[in-house]
N, C-alpha and C positions, 0 to 999 in steps of 0.2 A: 279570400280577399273580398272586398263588399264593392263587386262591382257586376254589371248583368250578364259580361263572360263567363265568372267563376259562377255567379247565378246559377247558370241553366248548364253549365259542362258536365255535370254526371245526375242529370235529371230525368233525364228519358228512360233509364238504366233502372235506376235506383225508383223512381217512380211506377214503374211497371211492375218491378218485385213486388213494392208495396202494395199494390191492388190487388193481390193474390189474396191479402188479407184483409180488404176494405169491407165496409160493410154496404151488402148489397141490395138492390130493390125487392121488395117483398116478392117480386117472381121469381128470383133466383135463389132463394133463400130457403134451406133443405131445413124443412121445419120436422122438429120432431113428433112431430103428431100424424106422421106421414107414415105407411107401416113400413118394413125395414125393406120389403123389396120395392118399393118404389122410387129410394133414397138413388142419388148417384152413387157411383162405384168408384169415382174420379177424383175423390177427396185428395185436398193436398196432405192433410192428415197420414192416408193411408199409402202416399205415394212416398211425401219425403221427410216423414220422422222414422226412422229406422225402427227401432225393437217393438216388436209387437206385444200381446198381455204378458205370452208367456215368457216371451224374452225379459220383459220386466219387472216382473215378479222375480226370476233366478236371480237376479242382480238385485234387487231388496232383500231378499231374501238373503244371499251374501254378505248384503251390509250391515243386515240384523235390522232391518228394520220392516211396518209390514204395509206401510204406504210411501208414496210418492209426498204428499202434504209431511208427513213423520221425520221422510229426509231434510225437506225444505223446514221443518221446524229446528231440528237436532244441527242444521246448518249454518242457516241466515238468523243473524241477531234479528231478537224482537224489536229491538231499537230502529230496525234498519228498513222492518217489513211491510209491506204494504198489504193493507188488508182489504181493502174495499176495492169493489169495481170500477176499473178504469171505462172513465165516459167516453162511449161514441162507438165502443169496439165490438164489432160482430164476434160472439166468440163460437159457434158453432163453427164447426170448419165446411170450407166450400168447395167445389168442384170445379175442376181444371178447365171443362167446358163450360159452366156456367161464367168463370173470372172471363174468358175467351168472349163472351156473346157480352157482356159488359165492359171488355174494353171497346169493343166495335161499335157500342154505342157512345163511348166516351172518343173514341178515334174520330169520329163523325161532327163533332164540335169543333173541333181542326177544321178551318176551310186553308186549302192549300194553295197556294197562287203560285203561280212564277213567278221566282226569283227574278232580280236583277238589282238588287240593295248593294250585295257585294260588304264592305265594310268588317271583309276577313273569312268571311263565312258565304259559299258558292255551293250549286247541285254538282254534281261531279258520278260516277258510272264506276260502281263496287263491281269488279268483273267478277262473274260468276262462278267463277272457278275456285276463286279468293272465298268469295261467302261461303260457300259451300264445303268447303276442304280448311277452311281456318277460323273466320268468323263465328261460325253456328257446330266447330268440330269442338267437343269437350276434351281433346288429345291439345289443344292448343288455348280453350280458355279456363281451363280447372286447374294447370300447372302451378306451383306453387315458385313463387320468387325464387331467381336461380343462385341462390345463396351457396347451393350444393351441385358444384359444377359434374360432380358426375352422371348428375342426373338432367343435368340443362342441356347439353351440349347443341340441342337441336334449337330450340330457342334463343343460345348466345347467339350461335351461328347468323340466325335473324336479325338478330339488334346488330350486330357487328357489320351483316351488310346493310343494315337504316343508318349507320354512324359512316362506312364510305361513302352511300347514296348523299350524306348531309355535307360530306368535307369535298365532296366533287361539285357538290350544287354550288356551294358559295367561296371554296378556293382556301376553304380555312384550312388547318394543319391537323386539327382535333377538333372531335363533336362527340357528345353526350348519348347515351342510349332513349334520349326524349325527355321531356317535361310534362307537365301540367295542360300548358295551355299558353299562348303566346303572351297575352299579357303577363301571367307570371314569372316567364322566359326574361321578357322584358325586364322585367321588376330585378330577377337573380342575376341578369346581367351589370346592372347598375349596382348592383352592392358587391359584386366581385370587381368592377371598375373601383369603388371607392376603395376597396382593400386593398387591389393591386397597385394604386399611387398616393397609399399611406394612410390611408381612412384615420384619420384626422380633422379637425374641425376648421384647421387654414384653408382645404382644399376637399370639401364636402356639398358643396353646388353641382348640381347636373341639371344638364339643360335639356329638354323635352321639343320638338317640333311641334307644332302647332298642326302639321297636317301628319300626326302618327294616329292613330285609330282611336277614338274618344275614350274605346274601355281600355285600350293601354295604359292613357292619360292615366285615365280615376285610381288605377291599380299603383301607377308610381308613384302619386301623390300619397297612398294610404301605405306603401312601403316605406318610404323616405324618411318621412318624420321621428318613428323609434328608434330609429340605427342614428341618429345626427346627424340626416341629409337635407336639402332644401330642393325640390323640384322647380325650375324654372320653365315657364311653358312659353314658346314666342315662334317667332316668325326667322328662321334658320337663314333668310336670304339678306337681312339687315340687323344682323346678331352679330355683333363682335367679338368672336370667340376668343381672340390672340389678347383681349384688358380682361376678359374673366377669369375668376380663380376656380374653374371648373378641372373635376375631376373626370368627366366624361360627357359625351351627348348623344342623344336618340335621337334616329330620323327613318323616315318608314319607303317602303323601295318594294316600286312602286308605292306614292302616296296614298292615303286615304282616299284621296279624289281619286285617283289612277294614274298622277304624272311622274315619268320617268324623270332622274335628274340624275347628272352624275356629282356626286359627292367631294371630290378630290379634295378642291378647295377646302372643304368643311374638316376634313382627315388632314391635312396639313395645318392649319389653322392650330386644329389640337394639340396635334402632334410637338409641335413649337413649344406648348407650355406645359407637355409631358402629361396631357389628359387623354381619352381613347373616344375611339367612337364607335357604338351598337348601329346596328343596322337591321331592322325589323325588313325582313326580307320573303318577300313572294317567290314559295319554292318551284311551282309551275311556270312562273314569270324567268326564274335562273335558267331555265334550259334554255332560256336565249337570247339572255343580257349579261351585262360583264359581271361575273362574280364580285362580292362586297369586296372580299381580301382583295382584288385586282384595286381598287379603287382608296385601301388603306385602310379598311374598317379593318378593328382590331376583334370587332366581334360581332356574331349574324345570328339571329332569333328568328324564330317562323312557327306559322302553325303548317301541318302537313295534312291540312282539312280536304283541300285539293284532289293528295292522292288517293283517292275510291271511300273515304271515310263521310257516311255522311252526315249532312247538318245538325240532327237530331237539335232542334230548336237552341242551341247552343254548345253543344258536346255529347261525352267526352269526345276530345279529337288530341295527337300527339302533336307537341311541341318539338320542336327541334333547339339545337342548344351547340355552337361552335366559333370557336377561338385561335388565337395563336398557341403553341407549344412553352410560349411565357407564362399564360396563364393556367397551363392544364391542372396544376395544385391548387391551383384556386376555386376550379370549377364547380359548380354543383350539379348534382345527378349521378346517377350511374355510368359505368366506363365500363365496356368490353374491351378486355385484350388478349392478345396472346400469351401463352405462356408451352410448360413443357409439362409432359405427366409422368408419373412416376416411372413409366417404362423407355422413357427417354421420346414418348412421340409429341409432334402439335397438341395443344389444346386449346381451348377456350376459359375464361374466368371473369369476375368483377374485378378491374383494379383498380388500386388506387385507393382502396376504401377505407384508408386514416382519413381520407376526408372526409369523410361520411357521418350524420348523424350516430349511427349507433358504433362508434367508436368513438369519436371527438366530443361529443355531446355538445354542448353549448358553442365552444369553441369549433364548431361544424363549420364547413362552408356554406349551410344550406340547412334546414330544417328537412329538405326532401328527404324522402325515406321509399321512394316512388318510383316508377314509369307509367308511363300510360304502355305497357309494352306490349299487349293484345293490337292497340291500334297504330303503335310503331309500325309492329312487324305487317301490317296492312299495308301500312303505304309502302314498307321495301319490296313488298313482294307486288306491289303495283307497278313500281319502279323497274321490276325484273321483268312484269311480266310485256310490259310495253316497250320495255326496253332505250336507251338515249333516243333513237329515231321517232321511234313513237311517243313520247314524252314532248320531245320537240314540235311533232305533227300535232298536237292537241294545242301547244301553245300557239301554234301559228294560225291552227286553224279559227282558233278562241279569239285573236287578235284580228284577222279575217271578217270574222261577224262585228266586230267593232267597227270595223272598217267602213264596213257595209250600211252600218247603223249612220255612222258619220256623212258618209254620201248622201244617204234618204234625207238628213236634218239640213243639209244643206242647201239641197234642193229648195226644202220647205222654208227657210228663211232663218233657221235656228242657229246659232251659235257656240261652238264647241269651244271653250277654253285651253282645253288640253288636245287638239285634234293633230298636233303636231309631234305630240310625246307620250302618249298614251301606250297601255300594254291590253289590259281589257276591260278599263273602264272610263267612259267621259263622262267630264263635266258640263252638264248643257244649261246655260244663261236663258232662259224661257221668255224674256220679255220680245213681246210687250202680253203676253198670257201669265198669270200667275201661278207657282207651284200650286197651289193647291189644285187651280182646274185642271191643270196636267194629271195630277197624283188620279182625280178624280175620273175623269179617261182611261189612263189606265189599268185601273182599279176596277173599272167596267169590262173589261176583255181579260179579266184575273189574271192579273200581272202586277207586279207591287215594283215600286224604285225607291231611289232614296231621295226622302226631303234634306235640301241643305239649307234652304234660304227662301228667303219668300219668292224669287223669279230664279231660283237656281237647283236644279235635281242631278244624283249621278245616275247613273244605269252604266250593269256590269255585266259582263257574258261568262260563258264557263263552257265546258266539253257538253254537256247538256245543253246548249243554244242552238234553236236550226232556222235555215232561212225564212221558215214561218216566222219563228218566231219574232225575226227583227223584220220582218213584213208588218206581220200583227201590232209589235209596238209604234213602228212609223203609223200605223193607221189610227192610234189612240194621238199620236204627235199631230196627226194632223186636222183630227177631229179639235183637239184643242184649239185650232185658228180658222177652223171652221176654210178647209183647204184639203184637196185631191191627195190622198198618200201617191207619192213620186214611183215610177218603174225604175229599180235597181240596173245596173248594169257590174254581176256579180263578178266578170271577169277581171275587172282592173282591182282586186280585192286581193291580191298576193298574199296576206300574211307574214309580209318580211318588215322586218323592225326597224327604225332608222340606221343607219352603221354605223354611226357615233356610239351607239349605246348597246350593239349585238354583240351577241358573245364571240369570240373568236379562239377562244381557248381549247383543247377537246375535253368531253364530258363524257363519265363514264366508260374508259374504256376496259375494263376488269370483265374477266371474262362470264362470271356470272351475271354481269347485266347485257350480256349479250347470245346467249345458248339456251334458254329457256321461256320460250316466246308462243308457245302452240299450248291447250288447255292441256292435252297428256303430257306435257312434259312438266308445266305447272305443280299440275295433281301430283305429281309421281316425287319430285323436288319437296312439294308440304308433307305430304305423308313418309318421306326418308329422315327428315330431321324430325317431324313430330316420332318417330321411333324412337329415338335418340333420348326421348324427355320421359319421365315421371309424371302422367296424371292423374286424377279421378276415376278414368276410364280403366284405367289400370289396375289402381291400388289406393287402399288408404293413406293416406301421406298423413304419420302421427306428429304432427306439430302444431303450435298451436298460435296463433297469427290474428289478425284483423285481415291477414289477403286469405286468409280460407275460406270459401264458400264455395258451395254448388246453388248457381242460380238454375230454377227452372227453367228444363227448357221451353216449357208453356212460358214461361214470363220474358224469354229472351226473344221468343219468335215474335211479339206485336211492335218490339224496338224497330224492327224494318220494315214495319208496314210505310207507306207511302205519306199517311197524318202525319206520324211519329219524327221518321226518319226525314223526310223534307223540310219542315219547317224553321224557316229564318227565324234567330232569336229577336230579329229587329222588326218582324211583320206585324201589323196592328191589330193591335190586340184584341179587337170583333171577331180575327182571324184565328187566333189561337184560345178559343172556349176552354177546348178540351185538355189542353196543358193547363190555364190556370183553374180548371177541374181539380184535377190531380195535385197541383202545388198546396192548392187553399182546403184539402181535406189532411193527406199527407201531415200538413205543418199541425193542423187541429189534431192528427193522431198522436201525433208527438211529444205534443204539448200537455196531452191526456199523460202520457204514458209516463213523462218524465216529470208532470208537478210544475212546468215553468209556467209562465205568461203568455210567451211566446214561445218559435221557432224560426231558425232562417235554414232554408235547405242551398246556398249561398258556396261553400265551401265543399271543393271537390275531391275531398282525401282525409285522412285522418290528421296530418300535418297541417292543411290548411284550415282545416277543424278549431285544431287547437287556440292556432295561430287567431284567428276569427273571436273565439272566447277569450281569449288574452288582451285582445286589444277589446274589446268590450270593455271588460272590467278597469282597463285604463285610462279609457274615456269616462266613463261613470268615476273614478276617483277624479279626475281633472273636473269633472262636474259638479263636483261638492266642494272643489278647493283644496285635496289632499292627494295631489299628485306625487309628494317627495313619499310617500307608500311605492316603493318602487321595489320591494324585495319579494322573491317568490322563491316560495318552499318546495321545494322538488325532492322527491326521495330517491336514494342513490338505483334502488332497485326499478326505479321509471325507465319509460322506453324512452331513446338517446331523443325522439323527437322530443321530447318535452322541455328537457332545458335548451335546446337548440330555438323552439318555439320560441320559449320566454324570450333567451337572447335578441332574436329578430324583432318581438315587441317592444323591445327599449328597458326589460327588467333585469334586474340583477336577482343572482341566481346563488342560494344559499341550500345546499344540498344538505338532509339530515338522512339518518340511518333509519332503518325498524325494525321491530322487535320479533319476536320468533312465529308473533302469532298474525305479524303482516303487519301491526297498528304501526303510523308514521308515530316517531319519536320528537316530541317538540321541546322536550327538557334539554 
């Protein structure tokens, strides 16, 4: 989706790989003129291409052939081949240390501020134990998609408790094994709303809040349109929901700004004319407001950025995705459930999966083909390890320093719009100082907020905020009016939520979010289910996929450096050098590689890929004036995303056969 979520969501990831292969400064650069024992020994070459001369030669030599160039001749059509050198691309290969001493200088262009932007995306505390035994363990990221449950059991087990920890958070009945990323949460939620009350063109309006999170917005506007939707974007408090012929509406909880509200009205409204209502919901915020489902939402979308996953300048971070029991056939995503095995015990499995792209194909509920499931099972296992009491203790503590913040501006003369319903972020009216000299204040004691308006900034807190730190910011508050930063008085600072709006329901009481709370027991819980799975570390897993790969773990360790891993997608862009380093060479390599004009590193999945080039080419025919070109050629032998894609684009979908030797059949 072309919006700056999907942007930067597997950028950090995917960018870092990429430098292994960049081309590097003339000091890092193992020139061959160098005699051989001087060369590094650290080549990525020699680490992760497997067969070596001799191995390689046996296997030409088997195929009758007596080079490498021979096979690729006797293979790849001349028609198809490319023969010249791709510009820009180092091809010597380089050293694991020398890519390491080049990211640190590219890490270094990152200037890193503290956060308090907020606007979906918070610093948050990856407990050690987690990184270390999940995150950075190849038993848990080289798994191959648990298509083959005999070999998953340990990873279901995982998603199945991120799918409780999601329907305890928000009160739903069913939640999905994660999504993408919240905006696109958003986005699948409104086209299962339209399907589910007739997806039809009488009843294809969806109404958008005006205070849901800007890149939500851009993503449902650039959904809506292919399917026969129309996005309405407005102000939810003087929206007359009961004269519109809406099929559903999004409202975000806590708001963009950070005000709490309760919904009801808005879920009755709907309800009346047989429409539903999404609920973009703050899952650290749930441990201690009323669940959506309490309040009538038919269905709750969130990022789980919050639990221990961090910001990495936009992504990837797991979505969450939960509904009523009405619509679980409607749903998209993956489904953990139980089942029986063949010797009559419990098990674990995907179900449901006639929904699913590579079954339904077009007719999918969803193009996804996906999880983010490495970073699902983070947050469940954050969720365990802190357990309901401590989950809650962060959020109260987090609302706390808001509190706290609130008292200091008051002091100072400042005004807080939301100082009466807020969770962890206000909105502060600046005048008679202008945002910018604020921003500019602050921005000098490296700390960044958000601009909203010309006299209006939010500022957000997180598990990472300490009394410095809204010390520090009050002293930039009050440098802006040229005025004493105020003494706190931290004790009338409870952290208790209004009761209109606390939860009062219980959370979590299953007994695995309650018996595994101490690092040895952690550890001992990851490594019992990671036994249970089929990795890398183990074995060759022979299949053959787009989810196969061994990423370096040189290329995986500088994603948690503190540049990488901290940085707001929304911090200003003097701040982020060294990310748009990496995006603007990246895009040039690709560009090389593939013959385009361009690149967008934009879409975060092979589905959203597609999806992305599809509506491309739709626009560019609407731009010439030959939009009724609406049919695409898919071969039956294509992977289920592909006519699923096209569908979501707004194309009709004409499946042809091929021929023995692969070639698509157009006769």
């Amino acid at each position: 989706d072309l919006c700056v979520t999907s942007g930067h969501l597997n950028v950090t990831r995917r960018l870092l790989i990429a430098s292994a292969f960049r081309y590097s400064a003339a000091k890092e650069t193992e020139s061959k003129s160098l005699p051989v024992h001087f060369r590094a020994n650290d080549t990525f070459l020699k680490r992760h291409i497997g067969p070596d001369e001799a191995e390689m030669s046996e296997m030409l030599k088997l195929l009758n052939v007596k080079s490498l160039d021979e096979l690729i001749d006797e293979t790849v059509p001349e028609s198809i081949r490319k023969r010249e050198a791709i510009g820009g691309i180092h091809y010597d290969t380089q050293s694991e240390s020398g890519m390491m001493r080049r990211l640190r200088d590219i890490s270094k262009q990152n200037k890193v501020y503290k956060s308090f932007i907020g606007m979906g995306y918070h610093d948050t505390i990856l407990p050690s134990v987690i990184r270390r035994n999940l995150l950075e363990n190849p038993g848990w990221y080289t798994a191959y998609t648990p298509y083959q449950a005999e070999i998953s059991q340990g990873r279901l087990e995982s998603l199945l408790n991120f799918q409780t920890l999601v329907t305890e958070l928000t009160g739903m009945e069913v939640a999905n094994a994660s999504l993408l990323d919240e905006a696109t949460a958003a986005a699948e939620a409104m086209a299962m709303v339209f399907r589910a009350t007739g997806g039809n063109s009488s009843k294809s309006a969806f109404f958008v809040s005006d205070r849901v999170h800007p890149q939500t917005i851009e993503v449902m506007r650039t959904r809506a349109a292919p399917i026969g939707m129309t996005v309405i974007v407005g102000d939810h408090h003087d929206f007359n929901f009961k004269k519109q012929n809406l099929c559903g509406a999004l409202v975000q909880y806590p708001d963009t700004y950070g005000t709490i509200e309760d919904f009801r009205g808005v879920a009755d409204d709907l309800h009346s004319t047989g429409a539903q209502l999404v609920v973009a919901a703050d899952p650290l915020a749930l441990t201690v407001l009323t669940p959506p489902a309490q309040f009538g939402a038919d269905v709750a979308v969130g990022s789980m950025q919050k639990f221990g996953v961090p910001m990495g300048f936009g992504g990837p971070h797991a979505a969450y995705f939960a509904t009523k029991k009405e619509n679980m056939r409607r749903m998209p995503g993956r489904i953990i459930g139980q089942s029986i095995d063949a010797r009559g015990e419990k098990c674990l499995r995907m179900a449901l999966q006639t929904r699913e792209q590579h079954i339904r194909k077009d007719k999918a509920t969803s193009n996804i083909c996906t999880a983010q499931a490495l970073l699902a099972n983070i947050s469940a296992m954050y969720a365990i390890y802190h357990g309901p009491e401590g989950l809650k203790a962060i959020a109260r503590r987090t609302h706390a320093m808001g509190q706290a913040f609130n008292q200091g501006l008051t002091a100072l003369g400042y005004r807080v719009t939301n100082a009466e319903c807020f969770f962890d972020t206000l909105m502060v009216d600046t005048t008679p100082v202008s945002a910018d000299v604020l921003l500019e204040a602050v921005r000098a004691r490296d700390m960044n907020v958000r601009s909203i308006g010309p006299q209006c900034v939010g500022v957000a807190f997180d598990e990472t905020t300490t009394a410095g730190d809204v010390e520090k910011l009050l002293d930039a508050f009050a440098a802006a009016r040229a005025a004493k930063a105020p003494t706190l008085d931290l004790s009338t600072c409870t952290g208790e939520l209004p009761t209109k709006y606390a939860r009062t329901t219980p959370l979590m009481t299953q007994a695995i979010f309650n018996l595994i709370q101490t690092e040895t027991e952690m550890m001992r819980y990851l490594k019992f289910l990671e036994n249970k799975d089929l990795a890398l570390n183990t074995s060759m897993i022979s299949l053959g996929s787009c989810t196969m790969k061994l990423n370096p773990a040189s290329t995986l360790q500088p994603m948690l450096w503190p540049e990488f891993a901290n940085m707001h997608p929304f911090a200003p862009q003097e701040q982020t050098r060294g990310y748009r380093s990496l995006i603007f060479e990246l895009s040039n390599y690709l560009a090389s590689i593939t013959d385009f004009d361009a690149v967008s590193l934009q879409p975060n999945s092979g589905a959203t890929g597609e999806y992305a080039g599809l509506m491309v080419i739709r626009h560019y025919l609407e731009s010439i004036g030959e939009s009724h070109r609406d049919i695409c050629i898919i071969p039956k032998s294509a992977h289920g995303t592909n006519p699923a894609s096209a569908a979501m684009a707004g194309f009709r979908i004409k499946a042809v056969d091929s021929d023995k030797h692969g070639n698509v059949d157009l006769t």
